[in-house]
N, C-alpha and C positions, 0 to 999 in steps of 0.2 A: 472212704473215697477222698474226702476232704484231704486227709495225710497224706493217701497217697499222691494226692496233685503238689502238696507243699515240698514233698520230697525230689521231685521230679523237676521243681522249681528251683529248687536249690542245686540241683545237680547240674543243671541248663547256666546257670548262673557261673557255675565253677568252670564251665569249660567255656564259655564266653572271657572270664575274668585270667584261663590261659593263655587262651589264644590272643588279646592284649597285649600281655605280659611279653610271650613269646614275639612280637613284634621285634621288641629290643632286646630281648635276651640272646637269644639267637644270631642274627648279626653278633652281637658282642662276641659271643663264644666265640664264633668262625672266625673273627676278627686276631683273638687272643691267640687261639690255634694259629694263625699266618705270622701277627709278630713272634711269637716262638720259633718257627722254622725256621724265619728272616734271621733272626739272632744266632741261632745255632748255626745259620748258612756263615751270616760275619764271621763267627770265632774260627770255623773252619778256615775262610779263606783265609783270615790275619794269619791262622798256624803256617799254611802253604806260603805263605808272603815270609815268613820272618825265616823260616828253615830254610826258602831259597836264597833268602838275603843270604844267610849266615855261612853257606856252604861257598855263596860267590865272592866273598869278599876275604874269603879263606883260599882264592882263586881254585875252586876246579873249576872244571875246564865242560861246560854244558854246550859248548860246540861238538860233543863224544855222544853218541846213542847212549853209552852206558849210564851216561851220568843223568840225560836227561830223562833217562827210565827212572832213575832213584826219585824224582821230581812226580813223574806220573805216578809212582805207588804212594806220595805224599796225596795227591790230587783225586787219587781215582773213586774216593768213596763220595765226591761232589761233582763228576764228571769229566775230570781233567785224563784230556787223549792226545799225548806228544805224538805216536806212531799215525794215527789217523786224524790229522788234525779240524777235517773238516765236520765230522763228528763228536767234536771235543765241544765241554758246555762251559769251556773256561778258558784265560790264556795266563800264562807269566812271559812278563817283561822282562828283561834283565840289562842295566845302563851300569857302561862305565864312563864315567865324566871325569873332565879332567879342565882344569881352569891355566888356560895358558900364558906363561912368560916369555921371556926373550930367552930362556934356553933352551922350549920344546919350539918356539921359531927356528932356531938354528937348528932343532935336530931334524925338523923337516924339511932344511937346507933352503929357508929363508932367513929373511933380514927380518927386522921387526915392522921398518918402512913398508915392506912388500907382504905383509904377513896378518889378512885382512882381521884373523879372526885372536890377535893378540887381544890381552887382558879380558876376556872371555870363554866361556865355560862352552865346551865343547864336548858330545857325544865320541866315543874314543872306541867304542866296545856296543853292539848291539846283537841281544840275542832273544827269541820269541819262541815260545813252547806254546804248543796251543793252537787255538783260532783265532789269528792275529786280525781276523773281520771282526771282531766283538769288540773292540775297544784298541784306542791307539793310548801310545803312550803322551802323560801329561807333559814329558820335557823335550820335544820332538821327536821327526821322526826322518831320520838321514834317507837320504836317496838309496834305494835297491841295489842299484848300482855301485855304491859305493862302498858296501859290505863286502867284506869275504867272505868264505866258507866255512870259516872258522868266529865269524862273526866280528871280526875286527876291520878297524876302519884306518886306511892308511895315513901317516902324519901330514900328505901334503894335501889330503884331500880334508882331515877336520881343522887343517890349521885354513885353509883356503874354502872351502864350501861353506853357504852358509845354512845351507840344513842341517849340518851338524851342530849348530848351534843349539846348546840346552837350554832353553824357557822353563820360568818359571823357579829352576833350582836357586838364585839369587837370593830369594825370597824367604827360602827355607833354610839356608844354610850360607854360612859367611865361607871363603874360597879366597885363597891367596897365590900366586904365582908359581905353579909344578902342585897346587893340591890335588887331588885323588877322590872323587867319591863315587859306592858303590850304591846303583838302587833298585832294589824289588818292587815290582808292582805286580800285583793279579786281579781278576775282574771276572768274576762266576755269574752267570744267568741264574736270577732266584728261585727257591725252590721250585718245584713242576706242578702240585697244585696248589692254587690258589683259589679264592671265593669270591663270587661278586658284592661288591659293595665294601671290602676289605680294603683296608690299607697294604697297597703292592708296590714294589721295587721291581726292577725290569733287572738288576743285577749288583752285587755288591764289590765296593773297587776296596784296595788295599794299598800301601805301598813302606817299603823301608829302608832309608837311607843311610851307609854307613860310611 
């Protein structure tokens, strides 16, 4: 009798000194599992960020359905939906910038006097795939209006508007008068489940400048 109570003691003991354990085990795990998915969500997006750069600055032309299907079959195993976009769990940006001189003044058939937005880097090209409610772009965001259809933005309106104006690109890259640069950005909503008490991300952003 005596054994059997000692055994019984010990056994009470062991799943008391679990259940402990388990306190922080647990969270850990579910924790580790969430930075795992997070990371694999990153690598994903940077792929979709750098393959869109790569294809834009090789000018195609993702103002075309076609092209910007090729984009969606990049996106689509992290949720990315050019055709239904309000359903899309992701956006790509697409900036062309351009840092203006007194020759793209004159090509917008100003003077350089009258030509507010001289020696400044200026939005030239904006294109949005995606749910462009998820995230605006880090180097502005030009007036609606002021886009085409084809996503470009007319000379007298980025040399003279000042939403056209790129922030922040100063910062990351030196720009000299008639330079060019092309920029990917995407910004995915974090994996779908997550744990309470985890370490969580609301969405992971990207971008790439060429």
């Amino acid at each position: 009798m005596r054994k059997r109570f000692q055994s019984n003691r010990r056994k009470g003991n062991t799943v008391v000194e679990f259940a402990l354990v388990s306190v922080f085990l647990v969270p850990l795990l579910l924790g580790t599992v969430n930075v795992g998915l997070t990371l694999g969500r990153s690598i994903q997006v940077n792929q979709v960020c750098r393959d869109a750069g790569h294809m834009y600055v090789r000018q195609v032309d993702f103002s075309k359905v076609q092209n910007q299907n090729v984009i969606q079959r990049l996106g689509d195993n992290i949720g990315l939906n050019v055709t239904s976009p309000n359903s899309s769990k992701g956006v790509v940006i697409l900036s062309r910038i351009l840092y203006m001189g007194a020759t793209d003044c004159t090509g917008a058939g100003l003077t350089v006097g009258n030509c507010p937005n001289y020696r400044t880097a200026v939005i030239t090209q904006r294109i949005v795939m995606g749910k462009s409610a998820l995230r605006a772009s880090d180097f502005g965001t030009p007036g609606s209006n002021l886009i085409t259809s084809n996503g470009d933005i007319l000379p007298v309106n980025y040399a003279t508007q000042s939403s056209c104006r790129a922030s922040v690109i100063g910062n990351l890259l030196t720009m000299t008068d008639g330079d060019t640069a092309y920029i990917a950005e995407t910004y995915f909503e974090a994996p779908e489940w997550k744990f309470p008490g985890s370490y969580e991300l609301t969405g992971t952003y990207s971008r790439a400048i060429y």
